[in-house]
Backbone bond lengths (Angstrom), bond angles and torsions (degrees), N, CA, C in turn:
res aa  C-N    CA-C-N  psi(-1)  N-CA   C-N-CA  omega(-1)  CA-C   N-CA-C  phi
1 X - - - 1.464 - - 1.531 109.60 -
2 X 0.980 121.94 161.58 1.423 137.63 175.76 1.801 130.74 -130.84
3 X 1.285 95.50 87.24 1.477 96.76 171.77 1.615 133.11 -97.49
4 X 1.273 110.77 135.18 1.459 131.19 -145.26 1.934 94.81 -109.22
5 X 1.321 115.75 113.59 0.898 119.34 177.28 1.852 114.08 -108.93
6 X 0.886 124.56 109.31 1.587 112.41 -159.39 1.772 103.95 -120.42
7 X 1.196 123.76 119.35 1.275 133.69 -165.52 1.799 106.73 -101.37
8 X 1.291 149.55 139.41 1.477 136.25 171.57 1.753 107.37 -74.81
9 X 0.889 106.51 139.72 1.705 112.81 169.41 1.407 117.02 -67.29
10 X 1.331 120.57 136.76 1.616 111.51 167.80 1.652 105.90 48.11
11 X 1.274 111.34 37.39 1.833 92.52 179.01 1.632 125.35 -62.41
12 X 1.422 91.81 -38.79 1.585 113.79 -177.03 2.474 99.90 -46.18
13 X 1.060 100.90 -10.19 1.325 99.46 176.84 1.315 119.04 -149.98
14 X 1.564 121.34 38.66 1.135 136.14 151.58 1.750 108.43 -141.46
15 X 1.852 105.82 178.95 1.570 100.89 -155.48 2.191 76.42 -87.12
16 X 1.449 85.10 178.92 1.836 94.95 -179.85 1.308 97.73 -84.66
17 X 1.341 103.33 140.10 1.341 127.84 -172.89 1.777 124.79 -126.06
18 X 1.652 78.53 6.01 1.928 99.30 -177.30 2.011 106.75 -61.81
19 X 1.211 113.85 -48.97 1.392 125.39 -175.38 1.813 102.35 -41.25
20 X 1.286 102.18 -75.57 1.936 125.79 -153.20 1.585 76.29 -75.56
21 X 1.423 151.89 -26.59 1.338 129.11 175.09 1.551 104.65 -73.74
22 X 1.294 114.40 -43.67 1.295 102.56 -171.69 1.645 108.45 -65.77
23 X 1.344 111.10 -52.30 1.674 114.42 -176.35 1.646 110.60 -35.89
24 X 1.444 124.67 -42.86 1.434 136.32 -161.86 1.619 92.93 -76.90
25 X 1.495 119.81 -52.42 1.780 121.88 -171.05 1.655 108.56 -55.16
26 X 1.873 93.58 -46.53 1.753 77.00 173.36 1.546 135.86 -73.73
27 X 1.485 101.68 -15.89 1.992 107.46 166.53 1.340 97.12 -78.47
28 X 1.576 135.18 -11.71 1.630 105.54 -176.53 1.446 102.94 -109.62
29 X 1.344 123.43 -3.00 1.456 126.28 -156.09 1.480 84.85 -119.31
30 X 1.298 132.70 -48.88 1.477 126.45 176.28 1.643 108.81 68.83
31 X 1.576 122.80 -137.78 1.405 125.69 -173.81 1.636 100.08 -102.36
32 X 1.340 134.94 30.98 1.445 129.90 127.50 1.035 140.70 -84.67
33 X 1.709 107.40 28.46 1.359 107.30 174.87 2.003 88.04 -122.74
34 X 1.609 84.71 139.45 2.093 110.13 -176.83 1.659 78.26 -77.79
35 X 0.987 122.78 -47.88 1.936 95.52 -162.94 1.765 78.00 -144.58
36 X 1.271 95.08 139.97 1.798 128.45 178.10 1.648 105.48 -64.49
37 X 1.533 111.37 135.42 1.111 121.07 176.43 1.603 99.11 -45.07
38 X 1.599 130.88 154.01 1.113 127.86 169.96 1.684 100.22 -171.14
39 X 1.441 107.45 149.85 1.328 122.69 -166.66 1.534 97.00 -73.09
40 X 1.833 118.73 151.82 1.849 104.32 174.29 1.185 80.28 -152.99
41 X 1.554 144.31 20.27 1.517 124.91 154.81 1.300 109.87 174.89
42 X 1.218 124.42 115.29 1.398 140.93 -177.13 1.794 100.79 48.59
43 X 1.446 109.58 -107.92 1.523 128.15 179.05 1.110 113.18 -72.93
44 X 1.507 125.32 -40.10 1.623 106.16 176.13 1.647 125.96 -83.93
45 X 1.664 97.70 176.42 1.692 87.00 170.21 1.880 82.05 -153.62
46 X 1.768 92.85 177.92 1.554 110.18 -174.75 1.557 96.96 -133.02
47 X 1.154 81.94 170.51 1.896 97.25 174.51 1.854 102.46 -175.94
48 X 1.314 101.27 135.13 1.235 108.35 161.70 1.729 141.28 -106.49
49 X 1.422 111.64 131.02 2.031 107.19 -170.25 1.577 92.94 -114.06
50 X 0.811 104.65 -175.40 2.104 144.33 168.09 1.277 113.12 -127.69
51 X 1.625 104.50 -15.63 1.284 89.59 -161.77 1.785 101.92 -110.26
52 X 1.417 126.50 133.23 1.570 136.61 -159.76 1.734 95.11 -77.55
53 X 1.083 99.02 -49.35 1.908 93.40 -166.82 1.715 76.51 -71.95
54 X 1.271 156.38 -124.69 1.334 147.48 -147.71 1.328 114.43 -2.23
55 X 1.222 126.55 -45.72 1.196 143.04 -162.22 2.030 102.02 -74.78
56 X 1.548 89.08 -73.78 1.972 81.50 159.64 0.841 138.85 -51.36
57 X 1.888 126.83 -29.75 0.929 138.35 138.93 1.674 119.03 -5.16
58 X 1.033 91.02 -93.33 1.414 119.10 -174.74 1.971 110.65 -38.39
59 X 1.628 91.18 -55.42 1.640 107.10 -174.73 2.043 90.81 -52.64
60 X 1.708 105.18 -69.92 1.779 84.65 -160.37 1.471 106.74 -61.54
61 X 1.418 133.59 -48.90 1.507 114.76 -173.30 0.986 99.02 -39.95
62 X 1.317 146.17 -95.21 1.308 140.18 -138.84 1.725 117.63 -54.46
63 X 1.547 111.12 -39.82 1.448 99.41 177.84 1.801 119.23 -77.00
64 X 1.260 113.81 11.83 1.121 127.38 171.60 1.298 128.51 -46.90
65 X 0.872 109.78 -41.21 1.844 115.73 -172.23 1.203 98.24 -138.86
66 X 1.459 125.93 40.46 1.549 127.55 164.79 1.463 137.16 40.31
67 X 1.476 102.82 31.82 1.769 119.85 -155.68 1.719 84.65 -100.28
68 X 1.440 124.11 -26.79 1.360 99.89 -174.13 1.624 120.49 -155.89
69 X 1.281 114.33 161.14 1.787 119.92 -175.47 1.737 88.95 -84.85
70 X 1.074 104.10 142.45 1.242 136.53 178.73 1.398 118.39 -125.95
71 X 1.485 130.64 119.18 1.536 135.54 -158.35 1.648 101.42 -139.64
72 X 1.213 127.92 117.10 1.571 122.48 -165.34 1.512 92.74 -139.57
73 X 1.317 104.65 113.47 1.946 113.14 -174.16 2.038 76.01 -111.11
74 X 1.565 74.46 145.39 1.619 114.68 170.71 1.424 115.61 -85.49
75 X 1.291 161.65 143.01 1.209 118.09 142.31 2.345 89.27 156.07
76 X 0.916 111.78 -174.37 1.704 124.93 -157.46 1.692 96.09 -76.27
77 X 0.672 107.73 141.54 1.853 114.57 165.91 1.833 114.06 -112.30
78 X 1.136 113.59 122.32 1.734 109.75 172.46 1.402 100.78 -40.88
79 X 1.701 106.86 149.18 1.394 111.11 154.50 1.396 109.20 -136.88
80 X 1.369 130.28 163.19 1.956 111.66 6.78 1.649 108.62 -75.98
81 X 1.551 103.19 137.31 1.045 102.43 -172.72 1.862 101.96 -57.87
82 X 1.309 103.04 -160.93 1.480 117.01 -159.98 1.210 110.14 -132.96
83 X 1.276 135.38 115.23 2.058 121.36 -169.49 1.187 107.91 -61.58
84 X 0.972 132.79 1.85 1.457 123.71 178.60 1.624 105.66 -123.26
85 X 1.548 136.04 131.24 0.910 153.60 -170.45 1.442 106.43 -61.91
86 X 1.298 102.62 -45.46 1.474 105.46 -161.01 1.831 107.04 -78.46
87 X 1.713 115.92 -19.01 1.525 102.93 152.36 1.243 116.02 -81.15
88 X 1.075 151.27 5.86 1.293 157.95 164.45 2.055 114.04 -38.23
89 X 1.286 108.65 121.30 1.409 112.98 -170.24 1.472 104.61 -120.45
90 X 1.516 116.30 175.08 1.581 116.33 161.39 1.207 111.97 137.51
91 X 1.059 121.99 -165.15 1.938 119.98 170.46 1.374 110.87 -94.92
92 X 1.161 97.94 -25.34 2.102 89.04 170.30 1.324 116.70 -67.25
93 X 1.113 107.89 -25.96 1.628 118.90 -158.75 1.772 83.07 -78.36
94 X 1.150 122.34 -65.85 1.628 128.46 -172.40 1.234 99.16 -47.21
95 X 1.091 120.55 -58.64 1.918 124.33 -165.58 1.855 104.13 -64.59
96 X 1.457 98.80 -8.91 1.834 77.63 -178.77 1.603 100.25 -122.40
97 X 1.469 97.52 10.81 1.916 88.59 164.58 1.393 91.69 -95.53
98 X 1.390 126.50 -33.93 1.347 127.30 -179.73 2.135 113.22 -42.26
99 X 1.592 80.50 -77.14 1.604 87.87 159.19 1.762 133.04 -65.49
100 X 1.092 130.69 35.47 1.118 128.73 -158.86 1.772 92.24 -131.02
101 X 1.513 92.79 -42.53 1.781 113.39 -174.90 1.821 95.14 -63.99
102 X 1.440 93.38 -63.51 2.015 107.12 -177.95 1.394 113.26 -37.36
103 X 1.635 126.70 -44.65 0.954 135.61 173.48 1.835 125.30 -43.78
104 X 1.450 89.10 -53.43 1.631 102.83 -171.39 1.415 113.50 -51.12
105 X 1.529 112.08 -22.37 1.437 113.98 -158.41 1.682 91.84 -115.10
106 X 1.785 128.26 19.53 1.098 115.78 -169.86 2.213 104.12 -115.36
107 X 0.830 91.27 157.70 1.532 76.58 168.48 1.437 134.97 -92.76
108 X 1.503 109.70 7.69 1.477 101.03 158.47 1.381 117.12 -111.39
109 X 1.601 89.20 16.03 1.858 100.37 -168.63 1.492 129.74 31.08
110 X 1.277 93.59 64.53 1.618 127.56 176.55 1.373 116.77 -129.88
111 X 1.062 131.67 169.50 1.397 133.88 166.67 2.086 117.75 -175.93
112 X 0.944 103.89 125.27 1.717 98.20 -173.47 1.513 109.12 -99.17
113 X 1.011 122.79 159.42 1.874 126.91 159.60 1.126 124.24 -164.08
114 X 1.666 86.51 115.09 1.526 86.14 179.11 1.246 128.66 -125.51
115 X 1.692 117.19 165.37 1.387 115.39 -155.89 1.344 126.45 -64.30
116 X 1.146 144.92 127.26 1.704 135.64 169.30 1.644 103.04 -19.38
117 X 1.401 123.73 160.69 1.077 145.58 179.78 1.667 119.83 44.66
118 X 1.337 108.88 31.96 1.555 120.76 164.00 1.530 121.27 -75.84
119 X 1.112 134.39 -169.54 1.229 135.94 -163.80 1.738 88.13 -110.81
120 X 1.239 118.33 -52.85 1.509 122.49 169.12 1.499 106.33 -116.67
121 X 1.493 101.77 146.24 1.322 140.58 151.97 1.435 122.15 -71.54
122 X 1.903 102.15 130.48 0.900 89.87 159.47 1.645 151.78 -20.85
123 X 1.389 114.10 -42.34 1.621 122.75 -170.29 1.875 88.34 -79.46
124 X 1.268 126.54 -40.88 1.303 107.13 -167.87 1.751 127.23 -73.51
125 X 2.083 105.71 0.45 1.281 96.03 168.73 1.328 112.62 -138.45
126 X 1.386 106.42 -11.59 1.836 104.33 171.56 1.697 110.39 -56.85
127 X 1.121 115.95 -21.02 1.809 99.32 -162.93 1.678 94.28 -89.32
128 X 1.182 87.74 -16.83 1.962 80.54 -171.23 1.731 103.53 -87.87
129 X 1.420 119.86 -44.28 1.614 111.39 172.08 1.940 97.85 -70.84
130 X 0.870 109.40 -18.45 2.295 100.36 171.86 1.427 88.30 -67.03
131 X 1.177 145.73 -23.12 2.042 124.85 -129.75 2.040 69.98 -133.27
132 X 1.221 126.06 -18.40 1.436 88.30 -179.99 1.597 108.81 -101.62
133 X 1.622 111.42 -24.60 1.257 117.47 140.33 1.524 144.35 -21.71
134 X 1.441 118.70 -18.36 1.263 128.72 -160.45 1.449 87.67 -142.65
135 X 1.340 127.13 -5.90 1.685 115.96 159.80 0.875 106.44 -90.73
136 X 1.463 133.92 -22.33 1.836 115.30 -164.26 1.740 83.13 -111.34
137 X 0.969 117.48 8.62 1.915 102.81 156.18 1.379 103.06 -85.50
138 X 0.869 112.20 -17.67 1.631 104.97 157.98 1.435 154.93 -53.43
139 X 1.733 86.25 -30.49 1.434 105.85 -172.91 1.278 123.38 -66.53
140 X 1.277 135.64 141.60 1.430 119.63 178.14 1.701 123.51 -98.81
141 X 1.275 147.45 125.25 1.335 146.32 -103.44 2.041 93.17 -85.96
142 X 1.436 104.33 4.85 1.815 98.91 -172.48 1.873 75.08 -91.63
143 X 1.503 116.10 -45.71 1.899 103.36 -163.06 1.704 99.48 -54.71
144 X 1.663 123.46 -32.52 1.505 127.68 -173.07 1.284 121.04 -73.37
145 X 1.739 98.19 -6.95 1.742 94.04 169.77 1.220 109.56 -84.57
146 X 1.398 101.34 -36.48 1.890 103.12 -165.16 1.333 113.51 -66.98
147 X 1.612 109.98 -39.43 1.314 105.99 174.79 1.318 141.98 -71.71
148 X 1.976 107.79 -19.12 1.283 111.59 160.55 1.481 122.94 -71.23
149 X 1.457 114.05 -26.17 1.728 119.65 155.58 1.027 115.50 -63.63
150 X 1.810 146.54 -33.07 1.310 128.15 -173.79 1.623 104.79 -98.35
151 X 1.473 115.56 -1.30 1.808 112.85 165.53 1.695 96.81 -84.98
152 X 0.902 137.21 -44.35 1.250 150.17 -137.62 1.673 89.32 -97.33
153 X 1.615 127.35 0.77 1.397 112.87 157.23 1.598 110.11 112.45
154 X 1.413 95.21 -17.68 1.751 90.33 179.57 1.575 118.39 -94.74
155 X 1.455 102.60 157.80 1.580 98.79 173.55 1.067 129.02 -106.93
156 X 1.448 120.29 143.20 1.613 116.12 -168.83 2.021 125.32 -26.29
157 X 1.325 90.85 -40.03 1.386 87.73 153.40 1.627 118.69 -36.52
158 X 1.369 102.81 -107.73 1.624 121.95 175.05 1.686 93.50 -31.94
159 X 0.731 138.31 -44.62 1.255 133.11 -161.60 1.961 102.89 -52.65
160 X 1.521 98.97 -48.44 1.789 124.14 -154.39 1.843 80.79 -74.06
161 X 1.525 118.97 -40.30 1.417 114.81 -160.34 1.472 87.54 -68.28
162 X 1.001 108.66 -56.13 2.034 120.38 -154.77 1.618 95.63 -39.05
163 X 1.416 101.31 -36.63 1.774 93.10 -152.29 1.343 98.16 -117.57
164 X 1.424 138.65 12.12 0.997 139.51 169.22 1.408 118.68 76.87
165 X 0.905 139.75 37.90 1.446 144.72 -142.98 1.454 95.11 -134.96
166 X 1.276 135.29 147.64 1.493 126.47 131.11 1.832 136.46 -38.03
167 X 1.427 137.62 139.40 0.979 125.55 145.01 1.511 144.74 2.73
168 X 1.649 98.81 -65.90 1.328 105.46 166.79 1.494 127.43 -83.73
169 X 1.390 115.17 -9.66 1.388 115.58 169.06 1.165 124.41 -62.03
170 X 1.653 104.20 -30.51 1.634 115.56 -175.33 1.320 96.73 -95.57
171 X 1.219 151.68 -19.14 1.447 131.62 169.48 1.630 102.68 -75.66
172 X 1.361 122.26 -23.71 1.279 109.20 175.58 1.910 109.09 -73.75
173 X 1.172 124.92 -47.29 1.527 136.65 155.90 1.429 95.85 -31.95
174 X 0.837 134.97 -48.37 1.560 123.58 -155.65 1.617 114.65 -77.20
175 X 1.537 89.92 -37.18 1.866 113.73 -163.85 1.516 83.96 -89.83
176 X 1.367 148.70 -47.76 1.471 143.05 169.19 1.477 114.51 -35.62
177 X 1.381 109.31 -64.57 1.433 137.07 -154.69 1.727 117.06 -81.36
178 X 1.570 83.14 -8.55 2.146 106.10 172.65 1.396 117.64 65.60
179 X 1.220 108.06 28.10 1.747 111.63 -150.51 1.644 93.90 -93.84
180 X 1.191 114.45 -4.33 1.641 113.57 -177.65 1.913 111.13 -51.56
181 X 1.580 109.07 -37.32 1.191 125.18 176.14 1.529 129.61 -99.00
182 X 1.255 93.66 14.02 1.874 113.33 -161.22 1.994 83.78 -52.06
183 X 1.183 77.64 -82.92 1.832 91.15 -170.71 1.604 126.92 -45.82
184 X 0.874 100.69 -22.86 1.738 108.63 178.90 1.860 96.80 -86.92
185 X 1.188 117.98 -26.72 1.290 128.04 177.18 1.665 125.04 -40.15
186 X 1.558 82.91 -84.10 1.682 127.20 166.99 1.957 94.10 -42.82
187 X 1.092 116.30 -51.80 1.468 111.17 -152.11 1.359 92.83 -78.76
188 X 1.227 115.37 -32.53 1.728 119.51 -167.39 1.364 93.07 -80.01
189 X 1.489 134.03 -49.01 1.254 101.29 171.92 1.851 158.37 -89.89
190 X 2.066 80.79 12.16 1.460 89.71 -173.99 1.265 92.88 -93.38
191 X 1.323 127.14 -10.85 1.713 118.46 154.73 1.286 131.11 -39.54
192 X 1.788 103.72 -48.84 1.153 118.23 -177.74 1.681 113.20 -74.07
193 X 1.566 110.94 -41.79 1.264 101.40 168.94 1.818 113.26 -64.04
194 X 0.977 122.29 -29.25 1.594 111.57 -175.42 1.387 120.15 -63.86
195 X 1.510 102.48 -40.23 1.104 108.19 163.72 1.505 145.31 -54.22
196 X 1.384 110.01 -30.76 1.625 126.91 161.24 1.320 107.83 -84.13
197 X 1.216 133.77 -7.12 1.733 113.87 139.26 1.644 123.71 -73.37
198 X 1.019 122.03 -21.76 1.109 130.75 -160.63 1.859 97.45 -81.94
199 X 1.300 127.53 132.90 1.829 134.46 -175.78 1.202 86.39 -83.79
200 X 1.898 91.39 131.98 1.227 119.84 147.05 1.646 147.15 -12.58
């Protein structure tokens, strides 16, 4: 299982932003989430998946626009679970307040943990979701249009109409914006996260 502990950045000097984050996770997270994003103390909130691509999901939207630490423990959940997140127990639950803290002090403000006797270790997938983390802080907000139009189903074509642009502007956007590997990316690493749930 995978629990997602997500803290706000700097809240103490911006308005709360816990609500409209959660509202957006449940239209993007939908019915792959085991227990619903939900608030459990001031600025942060938790939510628990099974599911690895949901789970990455979750990690890049949110570190996107640098609003928050993100802490995602690997590892067993008590059962029967509990409808409400916030009774929710287990070693994931520990490993992502654990990682949630690790995060704050990291610079892509992320942090993973995972349980003893997994197939992967922590060290074998946090540096690679940190290293893709710190490429799409890269992006500049013309590469973030194209790419929310070419996840969102359209093709560079439609893409060039949507936004008024020429053809070649958007293959130049594209080759800027690194998106040639976007998808082979994501897939390679919710492998890797699935796999460090998965016992030894």
């Amino acid at each position: 299982m995978f629990a997602v502990t997500v803290d706000q950045i700097d809240s103490r000097n911006d308005h709360d932003r816990v609500d409209a984050a959660i509202r957006t996770l449940e239209q993007a997270v939908g019915d792959r989430a085991v227990l619903a994003p939900e608030r459990t103390a001031g600025d942060e909130f938790q939510l628990l998946l099974d599911d690895a691509d949901a789970a990455l999901d979750v990690v890049l939207d949110l570190t996107r626009e640098g609003e928050w630490s993100v802490g995602v423990g690997v590892g067993d959940v008590d059962s029967p679970l509990p409808s409400s997140t916030r009774a929710a127990r287990g070693s994931a639950f520990f490993r992502a307040r654990d990682a949630v803290e690790r995060a704050k002090h990291l610079p892509e403000h992320f942090a993973l943990d995972v349980a003893p006797g997994r197939r992967l270790q922590t060290g074998d997938v946090e540096p690679l979701i940190a290293q893709a983390i710190r490429a799409r802080a890269r992006r500049s907000p013309e590469g973030w249009e194209l790419a929310d139009l070419l996840r969102a189903g359209h093709s560079r074509v439609d893409a060039a109409n949507l936004l008024g642009i020429s053809p070649q502007a958007v293959a130049k956007r594209y080759l800027s914006a690194d998106l040639r590997a976007e998808d082979a990316l994501r897939a390679a690493l919710a492998r890797l996260l699935a796999e460090a749930d998965l016992p030894r």
